[in-house]
VOPAGU-2260 file (C-alpha; in pm, 1 decimal, decimal comma):
REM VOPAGU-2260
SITE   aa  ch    i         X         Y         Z
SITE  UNK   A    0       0,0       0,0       0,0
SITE  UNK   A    1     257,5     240,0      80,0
SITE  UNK   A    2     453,4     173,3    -243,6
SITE  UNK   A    3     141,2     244,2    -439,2
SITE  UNK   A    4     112,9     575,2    -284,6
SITE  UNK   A    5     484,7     691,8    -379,4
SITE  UNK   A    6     428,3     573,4    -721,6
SITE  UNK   A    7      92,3     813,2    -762,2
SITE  UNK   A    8     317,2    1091,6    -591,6
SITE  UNK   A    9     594,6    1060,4    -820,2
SITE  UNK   A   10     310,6    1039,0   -1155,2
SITE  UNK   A   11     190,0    1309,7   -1026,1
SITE  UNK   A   12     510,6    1546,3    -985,5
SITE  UNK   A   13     603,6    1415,7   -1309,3
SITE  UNK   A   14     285,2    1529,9   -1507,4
SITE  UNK   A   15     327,3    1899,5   -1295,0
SITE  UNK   A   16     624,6    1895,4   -1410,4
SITE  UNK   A   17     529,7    1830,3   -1769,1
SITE  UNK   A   18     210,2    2091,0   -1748,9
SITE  UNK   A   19     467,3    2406,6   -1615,3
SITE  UNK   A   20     687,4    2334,1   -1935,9
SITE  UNK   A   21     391,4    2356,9   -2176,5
SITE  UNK   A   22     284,2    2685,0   -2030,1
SITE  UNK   A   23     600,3    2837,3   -2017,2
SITE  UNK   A   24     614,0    2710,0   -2382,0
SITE  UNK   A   25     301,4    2899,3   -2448,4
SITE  UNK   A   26     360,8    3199,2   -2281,4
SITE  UNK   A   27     706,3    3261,0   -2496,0
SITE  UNK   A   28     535,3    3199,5   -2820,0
SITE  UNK   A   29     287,4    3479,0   -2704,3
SITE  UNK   A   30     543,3    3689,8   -2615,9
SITE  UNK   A   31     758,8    3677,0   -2950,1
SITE  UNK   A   32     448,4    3609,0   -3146,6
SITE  UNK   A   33     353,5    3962,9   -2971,0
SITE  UNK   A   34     695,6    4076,5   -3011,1
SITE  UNK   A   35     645,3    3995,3   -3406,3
SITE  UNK   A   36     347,5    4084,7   -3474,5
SITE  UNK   A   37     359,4    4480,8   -3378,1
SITE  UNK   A   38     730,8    4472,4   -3552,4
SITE  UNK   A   39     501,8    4422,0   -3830,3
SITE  UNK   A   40     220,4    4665,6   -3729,8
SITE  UNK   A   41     514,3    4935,4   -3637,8
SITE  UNK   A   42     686,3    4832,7   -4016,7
SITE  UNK   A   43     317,3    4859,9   -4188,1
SITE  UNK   A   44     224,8    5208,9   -3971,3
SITE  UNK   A   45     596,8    5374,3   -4076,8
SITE  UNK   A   46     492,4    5260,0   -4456,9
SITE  UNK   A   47     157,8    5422,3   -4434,3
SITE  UNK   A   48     247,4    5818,7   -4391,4
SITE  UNK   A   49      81,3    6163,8   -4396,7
SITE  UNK   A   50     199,3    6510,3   -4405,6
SITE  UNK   A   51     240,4    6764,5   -4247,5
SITE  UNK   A   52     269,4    7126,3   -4366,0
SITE  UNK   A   53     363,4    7439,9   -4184,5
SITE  UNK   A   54     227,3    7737,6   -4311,4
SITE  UNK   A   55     550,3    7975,3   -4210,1
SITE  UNK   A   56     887,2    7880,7   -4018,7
SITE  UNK   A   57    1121,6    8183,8   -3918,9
SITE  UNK   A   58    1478,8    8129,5   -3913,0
SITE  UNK   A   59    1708,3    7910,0   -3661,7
SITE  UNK   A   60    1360,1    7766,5   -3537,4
SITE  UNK   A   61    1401,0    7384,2   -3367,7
SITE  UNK   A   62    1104,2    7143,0   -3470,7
SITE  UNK   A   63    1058,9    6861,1   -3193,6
SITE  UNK   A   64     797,9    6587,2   -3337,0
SITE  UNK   A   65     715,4    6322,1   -3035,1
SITE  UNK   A   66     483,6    6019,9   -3102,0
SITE  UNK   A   67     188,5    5956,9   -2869,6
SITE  UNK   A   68     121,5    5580,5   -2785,5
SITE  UNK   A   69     388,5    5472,1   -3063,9
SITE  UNK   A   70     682,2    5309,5   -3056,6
SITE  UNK   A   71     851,2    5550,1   -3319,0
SITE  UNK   A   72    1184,7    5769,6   -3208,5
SITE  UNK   A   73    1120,4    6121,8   -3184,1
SITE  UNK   A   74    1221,1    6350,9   -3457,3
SITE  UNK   A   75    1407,4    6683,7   -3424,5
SITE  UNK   A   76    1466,3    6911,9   -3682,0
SITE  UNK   A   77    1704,5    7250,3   -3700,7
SITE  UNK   A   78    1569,3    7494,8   -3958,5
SITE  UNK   A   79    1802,2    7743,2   -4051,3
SITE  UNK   A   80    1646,4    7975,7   -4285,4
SITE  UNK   A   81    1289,9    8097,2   -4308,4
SITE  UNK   A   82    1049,1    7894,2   -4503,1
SITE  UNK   A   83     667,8    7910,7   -4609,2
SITE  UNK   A   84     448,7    7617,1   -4633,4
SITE  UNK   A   85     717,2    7340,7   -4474,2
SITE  UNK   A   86     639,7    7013,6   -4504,5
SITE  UNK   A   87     700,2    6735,0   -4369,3
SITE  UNK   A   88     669,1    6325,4   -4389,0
SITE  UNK   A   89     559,3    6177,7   -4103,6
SITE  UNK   A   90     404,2    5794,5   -4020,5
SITE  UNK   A   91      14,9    5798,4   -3947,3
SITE  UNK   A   92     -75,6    5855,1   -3580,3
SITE  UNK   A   93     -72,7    6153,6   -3325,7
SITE  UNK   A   94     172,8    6382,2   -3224,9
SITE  UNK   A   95     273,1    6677,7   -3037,4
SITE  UNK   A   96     538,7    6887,4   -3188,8
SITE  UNK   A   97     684,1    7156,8   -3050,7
SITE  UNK   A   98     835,2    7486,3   -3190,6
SITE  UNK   A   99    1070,2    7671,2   -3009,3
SITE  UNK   A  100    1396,1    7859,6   -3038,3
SITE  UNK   A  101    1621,9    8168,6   -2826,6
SITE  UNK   A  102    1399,4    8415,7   -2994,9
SITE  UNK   A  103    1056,7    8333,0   -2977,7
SITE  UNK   A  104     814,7    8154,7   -2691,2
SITE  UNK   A  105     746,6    7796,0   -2757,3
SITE  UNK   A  106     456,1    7651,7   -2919,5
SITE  UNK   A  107     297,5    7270,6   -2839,2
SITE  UNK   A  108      85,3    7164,9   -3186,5
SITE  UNK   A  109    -121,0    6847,2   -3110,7
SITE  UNK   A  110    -232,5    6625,8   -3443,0
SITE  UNK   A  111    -318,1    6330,8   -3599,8
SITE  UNK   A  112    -212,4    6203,4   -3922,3
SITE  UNK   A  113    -408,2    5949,9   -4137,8
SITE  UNK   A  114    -275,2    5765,2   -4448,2
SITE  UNK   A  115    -209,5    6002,4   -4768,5
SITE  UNK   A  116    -316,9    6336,6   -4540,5
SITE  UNK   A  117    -179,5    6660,0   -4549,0
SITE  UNK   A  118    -262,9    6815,7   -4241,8
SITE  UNK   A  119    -189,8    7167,5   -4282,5
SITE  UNK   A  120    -118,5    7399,7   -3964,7
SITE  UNK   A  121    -185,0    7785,7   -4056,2
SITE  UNK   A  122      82,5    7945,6   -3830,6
SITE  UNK   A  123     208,6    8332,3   -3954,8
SITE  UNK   A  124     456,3    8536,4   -3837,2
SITE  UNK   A  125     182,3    8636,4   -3591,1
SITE  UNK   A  126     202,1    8349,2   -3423,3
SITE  UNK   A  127     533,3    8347,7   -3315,6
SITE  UNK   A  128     551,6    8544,1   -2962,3
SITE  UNK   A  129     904,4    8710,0   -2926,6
SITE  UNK   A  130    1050,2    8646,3   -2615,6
SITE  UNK   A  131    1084,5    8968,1   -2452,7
SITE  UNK   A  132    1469,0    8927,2   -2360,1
SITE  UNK   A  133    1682,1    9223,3   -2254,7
SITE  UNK   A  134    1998,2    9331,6   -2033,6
SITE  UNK   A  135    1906,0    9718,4   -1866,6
SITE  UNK   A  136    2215,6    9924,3   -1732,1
SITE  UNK   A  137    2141,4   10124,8   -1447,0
SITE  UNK   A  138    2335,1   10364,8   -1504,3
SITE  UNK   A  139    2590,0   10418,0   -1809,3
SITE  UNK   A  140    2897,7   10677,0   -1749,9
SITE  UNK   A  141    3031,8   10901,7   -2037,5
SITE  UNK   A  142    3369,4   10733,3   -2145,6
SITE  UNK   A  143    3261,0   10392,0   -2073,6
SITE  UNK   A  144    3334,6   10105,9   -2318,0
SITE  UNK   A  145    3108,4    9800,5   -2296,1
SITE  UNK   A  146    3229,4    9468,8   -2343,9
SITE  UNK   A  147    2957,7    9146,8   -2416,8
SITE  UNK   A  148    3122,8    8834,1   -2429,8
SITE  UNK   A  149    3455,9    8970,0   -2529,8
SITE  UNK   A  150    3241,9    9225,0   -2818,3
SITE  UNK   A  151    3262,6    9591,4   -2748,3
SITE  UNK   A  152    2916,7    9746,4   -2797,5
SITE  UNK   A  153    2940,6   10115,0   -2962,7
SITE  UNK   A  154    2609,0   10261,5   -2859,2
SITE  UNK   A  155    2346,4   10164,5   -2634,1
SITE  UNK   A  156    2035,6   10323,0   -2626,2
SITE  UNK   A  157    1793,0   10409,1   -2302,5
SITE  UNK   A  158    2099,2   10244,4   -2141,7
SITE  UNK   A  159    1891,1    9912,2   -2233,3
SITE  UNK   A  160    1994,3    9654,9   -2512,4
SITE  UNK   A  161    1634,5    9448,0   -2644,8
SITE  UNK   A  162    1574,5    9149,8   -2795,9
SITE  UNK   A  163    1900,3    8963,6   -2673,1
SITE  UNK   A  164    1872,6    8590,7   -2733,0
SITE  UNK   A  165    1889,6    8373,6   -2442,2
SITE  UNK   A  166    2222,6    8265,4   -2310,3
SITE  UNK   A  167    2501,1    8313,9   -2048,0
SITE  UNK   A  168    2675,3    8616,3   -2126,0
SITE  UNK   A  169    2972,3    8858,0   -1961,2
SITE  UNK   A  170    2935,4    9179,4   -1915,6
SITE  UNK   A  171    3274,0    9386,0   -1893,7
SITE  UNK   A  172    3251,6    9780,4   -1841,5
SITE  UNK   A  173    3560,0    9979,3   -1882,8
SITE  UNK   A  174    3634,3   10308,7   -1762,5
SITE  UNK   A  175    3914,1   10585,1   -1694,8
SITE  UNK   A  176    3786,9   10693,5   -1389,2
SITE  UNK   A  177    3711,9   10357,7   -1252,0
SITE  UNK   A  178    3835,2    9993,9   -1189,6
SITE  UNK   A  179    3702,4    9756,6   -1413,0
SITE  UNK   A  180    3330,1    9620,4   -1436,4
SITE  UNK   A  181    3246,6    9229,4   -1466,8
SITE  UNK   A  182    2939,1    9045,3   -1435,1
SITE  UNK   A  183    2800,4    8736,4   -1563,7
SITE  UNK   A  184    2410,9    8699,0   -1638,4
SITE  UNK   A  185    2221,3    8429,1   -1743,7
SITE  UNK   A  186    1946,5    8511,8   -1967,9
SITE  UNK   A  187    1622,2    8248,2   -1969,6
SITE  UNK   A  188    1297,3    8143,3   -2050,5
SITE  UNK   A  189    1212,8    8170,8   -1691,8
SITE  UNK   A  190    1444,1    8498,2   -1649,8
SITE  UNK   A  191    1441,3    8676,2   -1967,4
SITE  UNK   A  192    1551,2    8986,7   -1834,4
SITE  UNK   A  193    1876,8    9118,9   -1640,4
SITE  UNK   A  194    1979,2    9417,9   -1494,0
SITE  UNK   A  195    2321,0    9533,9   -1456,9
SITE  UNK   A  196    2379,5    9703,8   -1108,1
SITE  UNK   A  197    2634,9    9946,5   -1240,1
SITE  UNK   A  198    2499,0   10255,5   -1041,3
SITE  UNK   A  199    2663,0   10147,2    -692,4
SITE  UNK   A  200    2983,3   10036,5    -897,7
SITE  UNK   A  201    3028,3   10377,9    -989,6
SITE  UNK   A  202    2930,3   10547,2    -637,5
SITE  UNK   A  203    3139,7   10333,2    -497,7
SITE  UNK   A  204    3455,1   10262,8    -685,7
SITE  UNK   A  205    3550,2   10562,3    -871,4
SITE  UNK   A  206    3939,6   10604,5    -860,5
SITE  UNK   A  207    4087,5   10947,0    -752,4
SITE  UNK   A  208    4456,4   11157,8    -833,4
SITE  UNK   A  209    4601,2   11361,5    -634,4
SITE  UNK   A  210    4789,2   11694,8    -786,1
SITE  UNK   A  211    5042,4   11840,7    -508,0
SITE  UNK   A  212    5175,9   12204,6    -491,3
SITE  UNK   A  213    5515,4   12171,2    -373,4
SITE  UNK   A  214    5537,8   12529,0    -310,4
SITE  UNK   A  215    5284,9   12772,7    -376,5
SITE  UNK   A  216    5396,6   13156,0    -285,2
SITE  UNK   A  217    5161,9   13372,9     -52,9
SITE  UNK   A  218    4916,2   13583,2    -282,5
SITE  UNK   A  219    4840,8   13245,4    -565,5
SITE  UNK   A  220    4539,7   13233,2    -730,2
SITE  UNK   A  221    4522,9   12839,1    -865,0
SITE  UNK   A  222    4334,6   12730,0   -1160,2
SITE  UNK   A  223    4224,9   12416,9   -1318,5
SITE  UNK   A  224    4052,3   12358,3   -1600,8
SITE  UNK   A  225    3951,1   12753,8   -1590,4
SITE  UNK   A  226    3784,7   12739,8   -1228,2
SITE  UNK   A  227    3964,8   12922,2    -937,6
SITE  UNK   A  228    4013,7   12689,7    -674,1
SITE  UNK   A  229    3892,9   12877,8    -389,8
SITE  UNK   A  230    3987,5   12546,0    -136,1
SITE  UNK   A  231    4362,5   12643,2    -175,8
SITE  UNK   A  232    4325,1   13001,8      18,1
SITE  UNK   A  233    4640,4   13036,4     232,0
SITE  UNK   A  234    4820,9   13266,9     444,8
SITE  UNK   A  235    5217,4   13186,0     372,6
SITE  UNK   A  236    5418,6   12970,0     177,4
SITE  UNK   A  237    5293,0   12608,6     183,0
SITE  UNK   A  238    5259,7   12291,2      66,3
SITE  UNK   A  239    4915,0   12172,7     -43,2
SITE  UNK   A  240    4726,2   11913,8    -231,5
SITE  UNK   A  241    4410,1   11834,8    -403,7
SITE  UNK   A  242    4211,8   11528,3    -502,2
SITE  UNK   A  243    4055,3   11480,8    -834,1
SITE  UNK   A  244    3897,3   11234,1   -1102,5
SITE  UNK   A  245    4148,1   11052,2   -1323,5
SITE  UNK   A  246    4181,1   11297,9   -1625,7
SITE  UNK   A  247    4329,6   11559,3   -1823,1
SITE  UNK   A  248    4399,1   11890,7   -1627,5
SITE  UNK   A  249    4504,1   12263,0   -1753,0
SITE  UNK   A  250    4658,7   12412,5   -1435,1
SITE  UNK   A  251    4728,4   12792,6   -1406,3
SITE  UNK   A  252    4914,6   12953,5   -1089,7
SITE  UNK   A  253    4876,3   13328,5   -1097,4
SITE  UNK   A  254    5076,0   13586,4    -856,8
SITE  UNK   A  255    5170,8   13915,4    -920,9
SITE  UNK   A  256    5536,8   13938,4    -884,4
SITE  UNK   A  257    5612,5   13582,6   -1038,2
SITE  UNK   A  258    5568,2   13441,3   -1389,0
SITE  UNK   A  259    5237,5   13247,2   -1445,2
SITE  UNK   A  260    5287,0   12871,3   -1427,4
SITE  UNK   A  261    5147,3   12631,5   -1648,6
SITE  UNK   A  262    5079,5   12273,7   -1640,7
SITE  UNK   A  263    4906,1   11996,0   -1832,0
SITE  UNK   A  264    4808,9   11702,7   -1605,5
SITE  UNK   A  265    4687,6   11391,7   -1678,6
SITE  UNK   A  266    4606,5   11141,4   -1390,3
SITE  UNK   A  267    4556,0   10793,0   -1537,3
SITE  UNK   A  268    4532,0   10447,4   -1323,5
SITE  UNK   A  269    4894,5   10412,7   -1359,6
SITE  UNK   A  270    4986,5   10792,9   -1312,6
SITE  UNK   A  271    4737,1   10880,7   -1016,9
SITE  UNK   A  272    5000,5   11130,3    -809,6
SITE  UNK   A  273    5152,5   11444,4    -964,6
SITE  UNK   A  274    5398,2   11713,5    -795,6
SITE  UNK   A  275    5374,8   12034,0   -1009,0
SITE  UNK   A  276    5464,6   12389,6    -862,9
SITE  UNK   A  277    5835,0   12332,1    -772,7
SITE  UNK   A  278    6017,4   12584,2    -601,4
SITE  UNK   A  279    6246,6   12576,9    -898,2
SITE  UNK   A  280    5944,6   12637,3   -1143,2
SITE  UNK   A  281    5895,7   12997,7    -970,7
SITE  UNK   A  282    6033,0   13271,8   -1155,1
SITE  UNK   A  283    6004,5   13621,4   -1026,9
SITE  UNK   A  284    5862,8   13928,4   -1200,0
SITE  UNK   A  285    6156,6   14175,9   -1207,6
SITE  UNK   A  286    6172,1   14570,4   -1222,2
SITE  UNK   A  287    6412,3   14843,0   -1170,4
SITE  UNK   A  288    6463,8   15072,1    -888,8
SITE  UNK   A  289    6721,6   15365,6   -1027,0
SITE  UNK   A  290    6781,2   15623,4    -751,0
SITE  UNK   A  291    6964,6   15932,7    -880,7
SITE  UNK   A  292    7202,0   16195,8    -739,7
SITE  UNK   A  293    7232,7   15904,3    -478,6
SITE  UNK   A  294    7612,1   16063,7    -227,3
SITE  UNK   A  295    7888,0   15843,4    -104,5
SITE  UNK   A  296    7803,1   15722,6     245,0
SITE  UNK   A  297    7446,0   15636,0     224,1
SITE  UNK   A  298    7290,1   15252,9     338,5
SITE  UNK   A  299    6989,1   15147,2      90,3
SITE  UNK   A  300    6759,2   14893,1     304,6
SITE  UNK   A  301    6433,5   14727,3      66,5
SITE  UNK   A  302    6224,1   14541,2     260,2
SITE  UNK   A  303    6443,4   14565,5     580,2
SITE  UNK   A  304    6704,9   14435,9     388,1
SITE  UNK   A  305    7060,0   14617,6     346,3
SITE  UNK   A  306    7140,8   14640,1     -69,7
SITE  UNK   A  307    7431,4   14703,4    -233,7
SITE  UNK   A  308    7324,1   14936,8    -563,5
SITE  UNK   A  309    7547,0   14898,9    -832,5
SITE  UNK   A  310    7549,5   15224,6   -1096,5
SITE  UNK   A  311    7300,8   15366,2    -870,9
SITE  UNK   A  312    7064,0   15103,5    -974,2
SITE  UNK   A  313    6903,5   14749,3    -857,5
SITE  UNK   A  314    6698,8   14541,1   -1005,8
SITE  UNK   A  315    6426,9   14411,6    -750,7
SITE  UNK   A  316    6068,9   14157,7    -767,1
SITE  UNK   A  317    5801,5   14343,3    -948,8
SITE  UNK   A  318    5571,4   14466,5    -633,6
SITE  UNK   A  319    5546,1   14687,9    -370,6
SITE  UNK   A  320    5898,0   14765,1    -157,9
SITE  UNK   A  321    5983,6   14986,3     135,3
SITE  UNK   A  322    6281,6   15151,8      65,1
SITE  UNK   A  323    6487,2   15290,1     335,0
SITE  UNK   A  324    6830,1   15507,4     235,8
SITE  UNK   A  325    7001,1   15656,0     549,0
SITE  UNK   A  326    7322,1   15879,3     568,3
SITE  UNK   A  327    7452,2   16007,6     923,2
SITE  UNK   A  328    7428,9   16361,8     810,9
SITE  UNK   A  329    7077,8   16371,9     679,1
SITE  UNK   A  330    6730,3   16240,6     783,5
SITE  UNK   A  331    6631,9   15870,7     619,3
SITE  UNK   A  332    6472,1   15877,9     362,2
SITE  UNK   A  333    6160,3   15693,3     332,7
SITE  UNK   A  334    5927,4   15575,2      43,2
SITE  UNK   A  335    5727,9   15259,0     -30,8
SITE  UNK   A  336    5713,0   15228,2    -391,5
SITE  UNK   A  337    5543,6   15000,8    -693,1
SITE  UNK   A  338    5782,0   14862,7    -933,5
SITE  UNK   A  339    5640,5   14717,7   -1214,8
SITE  UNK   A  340    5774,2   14384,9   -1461,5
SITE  UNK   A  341    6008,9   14514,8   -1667,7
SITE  UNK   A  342    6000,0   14870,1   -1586,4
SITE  UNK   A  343    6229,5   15140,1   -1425,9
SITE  UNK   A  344    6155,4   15311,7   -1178,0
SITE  UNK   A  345    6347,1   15657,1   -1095,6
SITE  UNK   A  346    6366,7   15793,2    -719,3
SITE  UNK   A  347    6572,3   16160,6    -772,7
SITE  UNK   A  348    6685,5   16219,6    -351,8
SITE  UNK   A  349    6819,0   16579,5    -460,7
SITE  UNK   A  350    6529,3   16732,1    -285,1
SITE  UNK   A  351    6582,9   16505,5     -18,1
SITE  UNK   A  352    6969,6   16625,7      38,1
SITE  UNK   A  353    6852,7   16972,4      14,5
SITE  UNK   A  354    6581,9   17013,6     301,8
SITE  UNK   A  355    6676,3   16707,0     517,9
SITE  UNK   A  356    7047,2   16756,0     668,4
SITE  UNK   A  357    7073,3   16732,3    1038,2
SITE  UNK   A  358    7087,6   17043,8    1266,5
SITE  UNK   A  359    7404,0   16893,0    1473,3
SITE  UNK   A  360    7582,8   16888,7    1103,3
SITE  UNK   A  361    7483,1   17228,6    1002,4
């Protein structure tokens, strides 16, 4: 009894064994029967075609044709110059396409094509929505030289450049007066627009010279660029200094008993400190004093100063003087005169002999 039971255990393993086998069998055929059959449904469908025709395609425009519920590769197409009434050859079924490129927004087209159909889309220059793109300066200085990946721009106008395609792009800014500019923007769908911050750049940054006097005499009057400098008032001989944008500078010292100096200036980045106004550079106005029927014996003092006169003449700073000429047998004589650049100037002491001896000499 017990053997009989093993043997019906063992038929019946053998025939589950034999049953799995024939279904797997099955199921394999199905598949690559499956498999087969829409290779030959997907081979029939790409014979069977339709068209489809675009009624207007602007330039560099990218054409992206995906399949719905097909097992067909998407298309993509790159048209570079403008066309009217595009077509193109396309299996039967639906689609969505998609137009798009930097310039304009993107359109989504949904159609179905049937066998031998031209499906025409009627799409104008209308259609196609610009992408409002553009890169605003705040704030543009005169002088400045702008720079857009690596291209120098000549003119830009509202301090706002339109219609920029989208892209990564570096913005360079060049200036005299200040350091260098850089900034890199992104430009996209999502951000179309940038703005370029430049207005706290140039509050911020702007580079200064400095032009120092060495020496400038009591009495100056400094100009630059035609405007008196009314900062530099002084009492004496000093030294001063002044701070100003990098450019070019006409510089005029005034004072009435020296020449006028002159200078042309030019701070730069590289050149930012200048000395003008040398002690050297100061050349005195010069008159003469001639004193006639001047006697031996007599002590000439200008100024408080003691002079030796040479042919009863001396040639002295263009300005006002206090002359002083004293003899032990006659009252000074005292006078403060104006000599004038590049006059004479006569002082006759005969009158002077005459009514001013001293009583103890008489």
């Amino acid at each position: 009894m017990t053997l009989f039971i093993k043997h019906i255990v063992n038929i019946f393993l053998i025939l589950l064994i034999l049953l799995s086998n024939v279904i797997i069998v099955r199921s394999q055929a199905y598949y690559f029967g499956k498999m087969k059959r829409d290779f030959i449904i997907s081979k029939l469908l790409l014979k069977q075609k339709g068209s489809v025709e675009f009624g207007y395609i602007p330039a560099k425009i990218n054409i992206d044709i995906k399949p719905i519920n097909r097992n067909f590769p998407d298309k993509k197409l790159y048209i570079k110059q403008e066309k009217f009434n595009y077509r193109i050859q396309l299996p039967i079924g639906s689609y969505i396409i998609y137009l798009y490129s930097l310039k304009y927004q993107k359109i989504d087209i949904f159609l179905t094509i049937e066998t031998n159909e031209v499906h025409s889309i009627e799409i104008t220059k209308q259609d196609y929505n610009e992408i409002e793109s553009s890169i605003e300066f705040q704030e543009i200085k005169d002088g400045s030289i702008v720079y857009i990946n690596g291209k120098k721009k000549k003119y830009i106008k509202s301090r706002t450049i339109e219609r920029v395609p989208l892209g990564r792009y570096e913005i360079k800014i060049l200036h005299s007066d200040y350091p260098e500019y850089v900034k890199n923007i992104n430009l996209t769908k999502e951000k179309p627009k940038a703005k370029v911050d430049t207005k706290i750049h140039w509050l911020i940054n702007k580079i200064y010279g400095t032009i120092t006097f060495k020496v400038l005499k009591k009495g100056s009057e400094v100009y630059i660029n035609n405007d008196k400098q009314s900062l530099l008032s002084f009492k004496n001989d000093c030294k001063k200094s002044v701070s100003l944008s990098l450019n070019k500078y006409r510089i005029k010292i005034y004072h009435p008993q020296y020449e006028t100096l002159k200078y042309d200036v030019e701070l730069t980045k590289n050149h930012k400190n200048v000395e003008i106004a040398q002690r050297k550079d100061w050349m005195p106005l010069k008159g003469t004093i001639k004193f006639d029927n001047i006697i031996e014996g007599c002590n000439v003092t200008i100024n408080n100063q003691i002079v030796n006169i040479k042919n009863n003449e001396i040639d002295v700073i263009a300005g006002k003087h206090i002359i002083i000429i004293s003899h032990y047998d006659y009252n000074d004589y005292t006078k403060t005169v104006t000599v004038n650049k590049n006059k004479t100037l006569l002082i006759n002491l005969k009158n002077h002999w005459k009514y001013s001896l001293k009583k103890k000499a008489q």
